[in-house]
C-alpha positions as CSV (number, residue, x, y, z in Angstrom):
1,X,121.5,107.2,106.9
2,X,123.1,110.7,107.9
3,X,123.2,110.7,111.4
4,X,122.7,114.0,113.5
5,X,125.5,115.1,116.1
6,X,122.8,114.8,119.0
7,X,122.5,111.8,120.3
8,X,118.6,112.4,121.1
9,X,118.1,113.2,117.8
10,X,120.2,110.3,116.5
11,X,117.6,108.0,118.2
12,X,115.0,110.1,116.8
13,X,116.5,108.7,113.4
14,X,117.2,105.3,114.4
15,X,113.9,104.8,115.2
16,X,112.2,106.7,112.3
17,X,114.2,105.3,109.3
18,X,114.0,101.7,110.3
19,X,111.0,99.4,110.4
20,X,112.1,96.1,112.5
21,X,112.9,96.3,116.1
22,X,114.5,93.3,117.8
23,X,112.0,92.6,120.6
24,X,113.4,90.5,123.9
25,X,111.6,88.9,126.1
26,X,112.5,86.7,129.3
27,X,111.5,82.5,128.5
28,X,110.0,80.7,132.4
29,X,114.0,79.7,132.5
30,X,115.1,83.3,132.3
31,X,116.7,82.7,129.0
32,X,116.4,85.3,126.6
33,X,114.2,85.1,123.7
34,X,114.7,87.3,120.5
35,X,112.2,88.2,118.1
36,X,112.1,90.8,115.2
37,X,108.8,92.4,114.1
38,X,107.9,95.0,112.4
39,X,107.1,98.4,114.3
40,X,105.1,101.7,114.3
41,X,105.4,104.1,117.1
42,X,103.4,106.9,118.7
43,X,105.8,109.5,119.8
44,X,108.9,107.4,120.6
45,X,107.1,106.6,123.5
46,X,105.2,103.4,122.5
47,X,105.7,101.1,120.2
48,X,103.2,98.7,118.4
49,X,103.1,95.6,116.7
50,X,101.0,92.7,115.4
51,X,101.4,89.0,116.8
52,X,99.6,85.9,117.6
53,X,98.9,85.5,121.3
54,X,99.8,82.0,120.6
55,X,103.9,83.3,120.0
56,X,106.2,82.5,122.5
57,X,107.1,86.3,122.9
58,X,103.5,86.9,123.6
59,X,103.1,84.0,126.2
60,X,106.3,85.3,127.8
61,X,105.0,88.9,128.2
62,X,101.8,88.1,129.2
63,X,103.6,86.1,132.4
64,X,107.0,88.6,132.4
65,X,105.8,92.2,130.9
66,X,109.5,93.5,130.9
67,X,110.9,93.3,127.9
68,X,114.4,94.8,125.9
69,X,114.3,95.9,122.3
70,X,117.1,96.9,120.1
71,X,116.6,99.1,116.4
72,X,119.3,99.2,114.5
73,X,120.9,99.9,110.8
74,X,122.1,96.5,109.9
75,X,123.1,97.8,106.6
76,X,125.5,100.2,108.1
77,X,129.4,99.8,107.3
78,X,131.6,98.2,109.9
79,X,132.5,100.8,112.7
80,X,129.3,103.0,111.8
81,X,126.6,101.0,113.0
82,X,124.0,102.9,114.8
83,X,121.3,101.4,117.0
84,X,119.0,102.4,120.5
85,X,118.3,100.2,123.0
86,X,114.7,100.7,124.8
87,X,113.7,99.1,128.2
88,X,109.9,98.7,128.4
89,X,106.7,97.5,130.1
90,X,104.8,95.2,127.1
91,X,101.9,94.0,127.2
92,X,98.3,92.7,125.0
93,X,96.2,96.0,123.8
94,X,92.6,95.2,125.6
95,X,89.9,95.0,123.2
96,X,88.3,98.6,125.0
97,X,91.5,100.2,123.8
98,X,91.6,99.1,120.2
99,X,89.7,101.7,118.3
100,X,91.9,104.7,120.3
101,X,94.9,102.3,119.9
102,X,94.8,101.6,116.4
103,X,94.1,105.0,115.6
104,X,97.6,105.6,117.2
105,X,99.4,102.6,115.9
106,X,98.5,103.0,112.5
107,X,97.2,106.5,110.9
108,X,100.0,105.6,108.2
109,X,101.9,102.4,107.1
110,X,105.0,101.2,104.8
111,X,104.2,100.0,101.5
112,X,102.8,96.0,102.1
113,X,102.2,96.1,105.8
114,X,98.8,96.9,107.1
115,X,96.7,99.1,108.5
116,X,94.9,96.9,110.8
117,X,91.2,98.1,112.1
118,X,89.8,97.0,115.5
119,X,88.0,94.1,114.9
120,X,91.0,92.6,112.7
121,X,92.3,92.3,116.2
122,X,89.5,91.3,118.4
123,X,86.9,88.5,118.9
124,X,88.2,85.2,117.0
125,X,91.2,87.0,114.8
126,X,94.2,85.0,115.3
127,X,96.4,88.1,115.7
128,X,96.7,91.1,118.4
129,X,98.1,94.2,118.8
130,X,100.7,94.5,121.3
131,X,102.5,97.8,123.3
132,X,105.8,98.8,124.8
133,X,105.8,101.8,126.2
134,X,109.6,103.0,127.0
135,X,110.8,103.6,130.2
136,X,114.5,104.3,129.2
137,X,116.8,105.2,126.1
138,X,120.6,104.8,125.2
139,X,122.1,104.9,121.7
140,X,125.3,102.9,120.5
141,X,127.8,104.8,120.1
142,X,130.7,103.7,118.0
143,X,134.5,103.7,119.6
144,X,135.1,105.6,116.1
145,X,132.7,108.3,116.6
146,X,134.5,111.4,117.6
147,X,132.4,112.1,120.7
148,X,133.3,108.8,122.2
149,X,136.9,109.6,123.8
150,X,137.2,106.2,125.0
151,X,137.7,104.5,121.3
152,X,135.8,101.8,122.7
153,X,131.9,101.0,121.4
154,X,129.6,102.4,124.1
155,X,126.3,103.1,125.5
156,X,125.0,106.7,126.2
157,X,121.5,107.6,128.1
158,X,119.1,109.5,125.9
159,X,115.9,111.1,125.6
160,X,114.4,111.2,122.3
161,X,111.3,112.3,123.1
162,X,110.5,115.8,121.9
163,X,109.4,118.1,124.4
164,X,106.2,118.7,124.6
Protein backbone atom coordinates (compact mmCIF):
# COMPACT_ATOMS: atom_id res chain seq x y z
CA UNK A 1 0.00 0.00 0.00
CA UNK A 2 1.39 3.54 -0.98
CA UNK A 3 0.50 5.71 1.72
CA UNK A 4 -0.41 9.51 1.06
CA UNK A 5 1.51 12.34 3.02
CA UNK A 6 -1.92 13.48 4.60
CA UNK A 7 -2.76 11.86 7.31
CA UNK A 8 -6.65 12.24 6.49
CA UNK A 9 -6.15 10.85 3.44
CA UNK A 10 -3.91 8.13 4.83
CA UNK A 11 -7.08 6.94 6.84
CA UNK A 12 -9.04 7.41 3.71
CA UNK A 13 -6.67 4.50 2.50
CA UNK A 14 -6.50 2.49 5.51
CA UNK A 15 -9.97 2.15 5.52
CA UNK A 16 -10.52 1.62 1.72
CA UNK A 17 -7.80 -1.04 0.91
CA UNK A 18 -8.55 -3.26 3.90
CA UNK A 19 -11.67 -5.38 4.51
CA UNK A 20 -11.46 -6.62 8.34
CA UNK A 21 -11.78 -4.18 11.11
CA UNK A 22 -10.97 -5.22 14.72
CA UNK A 23 -14.23 -4.41 16.50
CA UNK A 24 -14.02 -3.87 20.59
CA UNK A 25 -16.47 -4.08 22.71
CA UNK A 26 -16.79 -3.75 26.64
CA UNK A 27 -17.76 -7.63 28.36
CA UNK A 28 -20.48 -6.84 31.92
CA UNK A 29 -16.77 -7.12 33.76
CA UNK A 30 -15.43 -4.23 31.64
CA UNK A 31 -12.95 -6.45 30.09
CA UNK A 32 -12.35 -5.95 26.58
CA UNK A 33 -13.60 -8.11 24.00
CA UNK A 34 -11.96 -8.28 20.39
CA UNK A 35 -13.58 -9.31 17.42
CA UNK A 36 -12.60 -9.09 13.62
CA UNK A 37 -15.37 -8.93 10.92
CA UNK A 38 -15.53 -8.07 7.81
CA UNK A 39 -16.62 -4.39 6.90
CA UNK A 40 -18.29 -2.01 4.29
CA UNK A 41 -18.64 1.60 4.95
CA UNK A 42 -20.77 4.53 3.85
CA UNK A 43 -18.70 7.55 3.76
CA UNK A 44 -16.15 6.79 6.44
CA UNK A 45 -18.75 7.67 8.56
CA UNK A 46 -20.54 4.31 9.30
CA UNK A 47 -19.48 1.11 9.18
CA UNK A 48 -21.48 -2.17 8.69
CA UNK A 49 -21.36 -5.61 9.29
CA UNK A 50 -23.17 -8.93 9.53
CA UNK A 51 -23.40 -10.94 12.90
CA UNK A 52 -25.62 -13.12 14.93
CA UNK A 53 -27.43 -11.29 17.74
CA UNK A 54 -26.59 -14.38 19.59
CA UNK A 55 -22.42 -13.22 19.50
CA UNK A 56 -20.97 -11.97 22.50
CA UNK A 57 -20.01 -8.61 20.71
CA UNK A 58 -23.62 -8.17 19.84
CA UNK A 59 -24.99 -8.91 23.43
CA UNK A 60 -22.28 -6.55 24.70
CA UNK A 61 -23.43 -3.66 22.34
CA UNK A 62 -26.81 -4.13 22.70
CA UNK A 63 -26.18 -3.48 26.83
CA UNK A 64 -22.79 -1.10 26.24
CA UNK A 65 -23.23 0.64 22.55
CA UNK A 66 -19.65 2.23 22.81
CA UNK A 67 -17.36 0.43 21.10
CA UNK A 68 -13.42 0.81 19.71
CA UNK A 69 -12.31 -0.49 16.28
CA UNK A 70 -8.87 -0.66 14.90
CA UNK A 71 -8.16 -1.27 10.69
CA UNK A 72 -4.99 -1.98 9.97
CA UNK A 73 -2.32 -3.48 7.26
CA UNK A 74 -1.13 -6.45 8.98
CA UNK A 75 0.92 -7.40 6.02
CA UNK A 76 2.91 -4.23 6.35
CA UNK A 77 6.80 -4.54 7.10
CA UNK A 78 8.04 -3.94 10.60
CA UNK A 79 8.27 -0.07 11.35
CA UNK A 80 5.59 0.77 8.40
CA UNK A 81 2.52 -0.44 9.75
CA UNK A 82 -0.36 1.71 9.18
CA UNK A 83 -3.69 1.53 10.95
CA UNK A 84 -6.84 4.09 12.30
CA UNK A 85 -8.40 3.82 15.30
CA UNK A 86 -12.31 4.84 15.36
CA UNK A 87 -14.43 5.53 18.56
CA UNK A 88 -18.13 4.81 17.82
CA UNK A 89 -21.80 4.46 19.00
CA UNK A 90 -22.84 0.54 17.67
CA UNK A 91 -25.71 -0.72 17.68
CA UNK A 92 -28.53 -3.48 15.86
CA UNK A 93 -30.00 -1.92 12.30
CA UNK A 94 -34.02 -2.00 13.15
CA UNK A 95 -35.82 -3.91 10.73
CA UNK A 96 -37.66 -0.23 9.45
CA UNK A 97 -34.11 0.69 8.46
CA UNK A 98 -33.01 -2.29 6.46
CA UNK A 99 -34.12 -1.66 2.99
CA UNK A 100 -32.39 2.22 3.18
CA UNK A 101 -29.61 0.46 5.25
CA UNK A 102 -28.72 -2.21 3.01
CA UNK A 103 -28.89 -0.09 0.15
CA UNK A 104 -25.96 1.82 1.96
CA UNK A 105 -24.08 -1.11 3.39
CA UNK A 106 -23.85 -2.98 0.31
CA UNK A 107 -24.37 -1.37 -3.33
CA UNK A 108 -21.02 -3.29 -4.03
CA UNK A 109 -19.12 -6.24 -2.36
CA UNK A 110 -15.53 -8.19 -2.39
CA UNK A 111 -15.34 -11.20 -4.31
CA UNK A 112 -17.15 -14.12 -1.80
CA UNK A 113 -18.82 -11.93 0.65
CA UNK A 114 -22.42 -10.97 0.26
CA UNK A 115 -24.65 -8.70 -0.67
CA UNK A 116 -27.25 -9.25 1.81
CA UNK A 117 -31.07 -8.01 1.05
CA UNK A 118 -33.51 -7.06 3.86
CA UNK A 119 -35.21 -9.94 4.66
CA UNK A 120 -31.80 -11.97 4.83
CA UNK A 121 -31.67 -9.94 7.96
CA UNK A 122 -35.08 -9.81 9.40
CA UNK A 123 -37.87 -12.06 10.76
CA UNK A 124 -36.26 -15.58 11.71
CA UNK A 125 -32.69 -15.10 9.84
CA UNK A 126 -30.13 -15.93 12.31
CA UNK A 127 -27.95 -12.98 11.28
CA UNK A 128 -28.21 -8.92 11.54
CA UNK A 129 -26.79 -6.12 10.24
CA UNK A 130 -25.05 -3.99 12.65
CA UNK A 131 -23.65 -0.01 12.64
CA UNK A 132 -20.94 2.17 14.02
CA UNK A 133 -21.16 5.36 13.27
CA UNK A 134 -17.73 7.26 14.11
CA UNK A 135 -17.51 9.86 16.48
CA UNK A 136 -13.65 10.25 16.32
CA UNK A 137 -10.38 9.47 14.10
CA UNK A 138 -6.60 9.04 14.71
CA UNK A 139 -4.09 7.21 12.52
CA UNK A 140 -0.85 5.36 13.73
CA UNK A 141 1.79 6.96 13.02
CA UNK A 142 5.10 5.23 12.94
CA UNK A 143 8.22 6.65 15.17
CA UNK A 144 10.05 6.13 11.54
CA UNK A 145 7.79 8.25 9.62
CA UNK A 146 9.44 11.49 8.93
CA UNK A 147 6.48 13.65 10.23
CA UNK A 148 6.65 12.04 13.61
CA UNK A 149 9.72 14.19 15.23
CA UNK A 150 9.40 12.31 18.32
CA UNK A 151 10.88 8.76 16.87
CA UNK A 152 8.42 7.23 18.93
CA UNK A 153 5.04 5.30 17.41
CA UNK A 154 2.21 7.68 17.92
CA UNK A 155 -1.30 8.66 17.59
CA UNK A 156 -2.53 11.77 15.50
CA UNK A 157 -6.39 13.19 15.41
CA UNK A 158 -7.83 13.00 11.93
CA UNK A 159 -10.74 13.62 9.80
CA UNK A 160 -11.15 11.51 6.92
CA UNK A 161 -14.22 12.45 6.03
CA UNK A 162 -14.40 14.36 2.76
CA UNK A 163 -16.05 17.53 2.85
CA UNK A 164 -19.09 17.70 1.71
Amino acid sequence: MSLPEDLDALARTVIDENRYMTLGTSEADHRPRLSPVYFTHAGYRTFYWVSSPEARHSANIAARPEVAIVIYDSSMEIGQGSAVYIDAAASLVPDEELPERCAEAFPRVDPGAVAFRPDELSGDAPLRLYRADATGYEVHLPGRDPRNASGIDTRRRVDPVPPA
